[in-house]
VMD Tcl script that draws the C-alpha trace (Angstrom):
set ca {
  {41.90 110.74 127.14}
  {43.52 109.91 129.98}
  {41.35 108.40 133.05}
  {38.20 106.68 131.64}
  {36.63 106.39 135.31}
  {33.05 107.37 134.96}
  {33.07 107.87 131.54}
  {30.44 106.79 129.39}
  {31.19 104.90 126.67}
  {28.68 104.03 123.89}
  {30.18 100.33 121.92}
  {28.23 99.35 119.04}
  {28.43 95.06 117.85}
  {29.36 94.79 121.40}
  {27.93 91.21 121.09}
  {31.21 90.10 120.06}
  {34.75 89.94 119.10}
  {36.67 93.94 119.29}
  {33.39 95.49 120.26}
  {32.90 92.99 123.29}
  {36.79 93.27 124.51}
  {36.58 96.75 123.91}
  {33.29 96.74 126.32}
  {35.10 95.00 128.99}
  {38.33 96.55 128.85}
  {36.09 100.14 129.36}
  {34.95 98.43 132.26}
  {37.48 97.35 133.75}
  {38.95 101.32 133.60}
  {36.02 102.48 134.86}
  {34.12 102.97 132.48}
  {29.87 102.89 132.34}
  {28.95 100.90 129.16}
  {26.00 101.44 126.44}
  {26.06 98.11 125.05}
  {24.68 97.77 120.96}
  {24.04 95.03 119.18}
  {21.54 93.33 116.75}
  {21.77 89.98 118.46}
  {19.93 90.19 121.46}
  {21.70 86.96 123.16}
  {24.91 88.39 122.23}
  {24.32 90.97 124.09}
  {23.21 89.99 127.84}
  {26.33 86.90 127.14}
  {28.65 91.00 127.00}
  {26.57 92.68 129.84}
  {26.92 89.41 131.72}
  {30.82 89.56 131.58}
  {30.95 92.58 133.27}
  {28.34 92.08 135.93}
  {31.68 91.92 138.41}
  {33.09 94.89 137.55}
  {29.69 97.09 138.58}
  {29.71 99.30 136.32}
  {26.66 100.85 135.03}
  {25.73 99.02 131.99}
  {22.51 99.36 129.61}
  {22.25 97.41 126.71}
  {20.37 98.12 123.24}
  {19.12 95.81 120.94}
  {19.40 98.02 117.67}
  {20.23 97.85 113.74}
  {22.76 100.13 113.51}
  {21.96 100.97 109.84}
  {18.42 101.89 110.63}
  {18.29 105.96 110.86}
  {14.94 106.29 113.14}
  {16.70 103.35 115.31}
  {19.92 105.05 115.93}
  {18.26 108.06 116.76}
  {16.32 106.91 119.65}
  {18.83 104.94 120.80}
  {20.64 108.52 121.63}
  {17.46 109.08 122.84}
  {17.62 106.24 125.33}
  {21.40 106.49 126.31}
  {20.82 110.01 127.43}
  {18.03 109.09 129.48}
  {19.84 105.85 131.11}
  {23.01 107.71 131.74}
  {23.05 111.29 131.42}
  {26.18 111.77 129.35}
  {27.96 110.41 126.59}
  {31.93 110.90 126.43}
  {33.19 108.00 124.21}
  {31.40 106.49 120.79}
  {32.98 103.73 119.07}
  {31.32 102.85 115.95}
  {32.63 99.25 115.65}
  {29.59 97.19 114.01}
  {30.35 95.65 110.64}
  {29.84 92.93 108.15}
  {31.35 91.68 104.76}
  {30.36 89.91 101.81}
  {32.51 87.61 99.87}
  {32.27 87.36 96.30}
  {33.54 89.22 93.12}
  {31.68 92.35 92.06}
  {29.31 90.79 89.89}
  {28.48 88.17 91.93}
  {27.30 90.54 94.68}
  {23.90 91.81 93.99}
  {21.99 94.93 94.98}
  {20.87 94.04 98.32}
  {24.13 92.59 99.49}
  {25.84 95.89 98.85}
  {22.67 97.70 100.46}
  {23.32 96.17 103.56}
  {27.28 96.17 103.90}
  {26.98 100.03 103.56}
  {23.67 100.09 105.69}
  {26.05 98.75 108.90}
  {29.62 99.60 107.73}
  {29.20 103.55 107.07}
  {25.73 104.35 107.55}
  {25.94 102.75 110.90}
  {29.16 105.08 111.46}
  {27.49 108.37 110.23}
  {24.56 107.56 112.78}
  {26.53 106.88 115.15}
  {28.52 110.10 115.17}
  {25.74 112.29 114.38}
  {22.97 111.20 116.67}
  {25.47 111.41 119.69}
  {27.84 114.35 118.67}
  {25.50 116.94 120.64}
  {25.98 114.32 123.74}
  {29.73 114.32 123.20}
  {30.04 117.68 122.48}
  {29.07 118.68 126.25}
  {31.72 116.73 127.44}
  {34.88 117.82 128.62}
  {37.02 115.29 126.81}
  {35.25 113.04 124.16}
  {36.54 110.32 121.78}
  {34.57 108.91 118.27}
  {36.41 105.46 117.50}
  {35.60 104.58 114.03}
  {36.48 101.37 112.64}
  {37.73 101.17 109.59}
  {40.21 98.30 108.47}
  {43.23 97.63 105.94}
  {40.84 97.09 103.22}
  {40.25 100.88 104.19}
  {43.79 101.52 102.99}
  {44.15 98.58 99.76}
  {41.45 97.49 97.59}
  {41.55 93.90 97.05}
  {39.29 91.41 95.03}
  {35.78 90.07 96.28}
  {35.98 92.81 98.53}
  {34.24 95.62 96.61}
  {31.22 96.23 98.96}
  {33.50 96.43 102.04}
  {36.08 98.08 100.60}
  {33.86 100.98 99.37}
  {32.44 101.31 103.35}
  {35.91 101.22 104.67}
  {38.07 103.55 102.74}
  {34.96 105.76 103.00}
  {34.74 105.14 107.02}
  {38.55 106.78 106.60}
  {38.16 109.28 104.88}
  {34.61 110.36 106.90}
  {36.79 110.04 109.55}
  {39.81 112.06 108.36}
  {37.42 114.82 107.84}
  {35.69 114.72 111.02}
  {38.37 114.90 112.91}
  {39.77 118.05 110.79}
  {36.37 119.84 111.97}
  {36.05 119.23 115.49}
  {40.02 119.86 115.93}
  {39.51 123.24 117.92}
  {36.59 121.07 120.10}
  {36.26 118.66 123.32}
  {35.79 115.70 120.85}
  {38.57 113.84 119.38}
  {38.10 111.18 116.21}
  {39.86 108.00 115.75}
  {40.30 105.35 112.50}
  {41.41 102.11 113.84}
  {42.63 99.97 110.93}
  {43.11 96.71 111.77}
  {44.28 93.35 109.72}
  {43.13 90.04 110.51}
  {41.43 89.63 113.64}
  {39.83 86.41 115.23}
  {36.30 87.39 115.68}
  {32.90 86.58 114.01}
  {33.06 88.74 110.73}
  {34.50 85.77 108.47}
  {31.90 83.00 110.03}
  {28.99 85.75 109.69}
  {29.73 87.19 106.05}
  {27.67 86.06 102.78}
  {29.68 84.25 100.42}
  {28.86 84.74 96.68}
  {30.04 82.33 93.89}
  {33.46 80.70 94.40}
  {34.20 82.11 97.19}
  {31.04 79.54 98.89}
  {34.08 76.63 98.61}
  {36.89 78.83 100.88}
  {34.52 79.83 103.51}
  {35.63 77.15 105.68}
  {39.46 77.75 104.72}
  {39.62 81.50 105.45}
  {37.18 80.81 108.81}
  {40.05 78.78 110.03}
  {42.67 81.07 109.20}
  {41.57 83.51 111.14}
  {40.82 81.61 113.93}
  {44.32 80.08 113.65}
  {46.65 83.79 112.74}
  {43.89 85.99 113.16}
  {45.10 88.25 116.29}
  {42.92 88.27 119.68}
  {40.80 91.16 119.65}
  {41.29 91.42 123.43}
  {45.11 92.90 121.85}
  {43.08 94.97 119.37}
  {41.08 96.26 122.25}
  {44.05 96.90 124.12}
  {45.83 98.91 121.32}
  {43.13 100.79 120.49}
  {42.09 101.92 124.39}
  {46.14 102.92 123.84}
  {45.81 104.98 120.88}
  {43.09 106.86 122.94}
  {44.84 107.74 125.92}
  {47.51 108.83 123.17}
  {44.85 111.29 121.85}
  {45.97 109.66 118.61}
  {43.73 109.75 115.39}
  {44.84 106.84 113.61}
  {46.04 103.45 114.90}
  {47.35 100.42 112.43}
  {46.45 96.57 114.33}
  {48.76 93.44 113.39}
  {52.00 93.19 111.14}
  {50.19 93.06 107.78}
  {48.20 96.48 108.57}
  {51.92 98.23 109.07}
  {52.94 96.27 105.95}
  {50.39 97.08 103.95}
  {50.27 100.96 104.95}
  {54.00 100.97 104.60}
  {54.04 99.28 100.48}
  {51.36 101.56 99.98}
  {53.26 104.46 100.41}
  {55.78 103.69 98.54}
  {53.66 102.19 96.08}
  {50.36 104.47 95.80}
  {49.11 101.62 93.28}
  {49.76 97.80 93.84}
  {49.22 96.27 90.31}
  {45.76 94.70 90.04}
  {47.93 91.44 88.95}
  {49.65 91.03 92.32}
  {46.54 91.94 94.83}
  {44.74 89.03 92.66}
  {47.44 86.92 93.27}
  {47.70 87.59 96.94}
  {43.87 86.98 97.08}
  {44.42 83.72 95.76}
  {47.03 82.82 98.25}
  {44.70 84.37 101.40}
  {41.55 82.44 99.75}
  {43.40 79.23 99.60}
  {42.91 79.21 95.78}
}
mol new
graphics top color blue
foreach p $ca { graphics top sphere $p radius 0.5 }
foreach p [lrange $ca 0 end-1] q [lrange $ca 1 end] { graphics top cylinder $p $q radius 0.2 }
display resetview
């Protein structure tokens, strides 16, 4: 995708962080926005942003994980704009804590937003995308889409099945108008570590990993930037920071990563 001028780009948790510098970089290109988030205030602080760039920009209070929700909000889009050429399915959440400490509910709801909020996404606006000349799904997956690592079991599950959702995908609609992208990024400064649940011991690092990220965590604005480049690339897989090409890279030459050394390296990350 080469010239995002009038486009119409759909941008899901574009209240903040790679969703919001996503929104704005869109704009800036051209771009019309359909701005999604749960947090209402989040939202009009985005669509205020790019009040001087005048583009056309709607914005939609929605939980991305609820099905009747995401359905009218296609609904709504198509009626506000008239077209949708780009989807990026960027809301997500995490919960800290080991497998057992996680219950029911917290798993519930980091697959509710992580890949039921991605298979909404795509389905409620593939017919939209689909009459588009050149189209573009951007699905977010992450490096815990590639490795599993401890106390991330609930969003490891969404992520490595966000990847391989969108591996498929983009086999099928190959031959089509609509291309499919997993972004896979490392550590990036935005909200996800100060908004997760913590479970157990990992209550007594929450401040520790917050300000790691916010001290090596990598400006999503760059994210943005990489990932807007990946799409004019007509790429359908892009790796964000040095320990994303690092990982990918052991991985292949180590399909499995002893359990011994990811705990270890968990340790390290969780200040342990």
């Amino acid at each position: 995708m080469r010239d995002f001028t009038h486009r119409l780009a759909v941008v899901t948790g574009a209240g903040s962080g790679i969703g919001r510098s996503l929104a704005i970089a869109l704009a800036d290109l051209g771009a019309d926005l359909a701005l999604v988030d749960i947090n209402a205030d989040a939202l009009a602080e985005t669509a205020k942003r790019l009040e001087r760039t005048r583009r056309h920009v709607s914005i939609h209070e929605v939980d991305v994980s609820d099905r009747s929700k995401m359905e009218a909000l296609a609904v709504d889009v198509e009626a506000e704009h008239g077209r949708v050429d780009i989807v990026i399915n960027n809301a997500g959440v995490t919960v800290a804590g080991t497998f057992e400490e996680q219950s029911i509910e917290d798993f519930e709801w980091v697959v509710g937003i992580n890949l039921w909020g991605v298979v909404y996404g795509c389905k409620v606006f593939l017919p939209l995308l689909q009459r588009s000349d050149e189209a573009y799904i951007v699905n977010l997956s992450s490096i815990f889409g590639i490795v599993g690592v401890p106390r991330q079991t609930s969003y490891c599950a969404t992520k490595f099945a966000v990847r391989g959702f969108s591996e498929a995908l983009a086999a099928e609609l190959a031959q089509g108008p609509v291309k499919v992208l997993s972004v896979h990024p490392g550590g990036i400064n935005t909200n996800i570590v100060k908004a997760s649940r913590y479970r157990g011991d990992s209550v007594a690092t929450r401040s520790k990993l917050v300000a790691m990220f916010e001290r090596r965590g990598l400006s999503p604005d760059i994210a943005a930037e990489r990932i807007i480049t990946a799409m004019k690339m007509n790429r359908e897989r892009v790796l964000i920071t040095r320990e994303a090409y690092g990982i990918d890279a052991i991985k292949r030459v180590f399909p499995i990563i002893p359990s011994r050394v990811l705990s270890w390296a968990a340790r390290r990350l969780g200040g342990e």
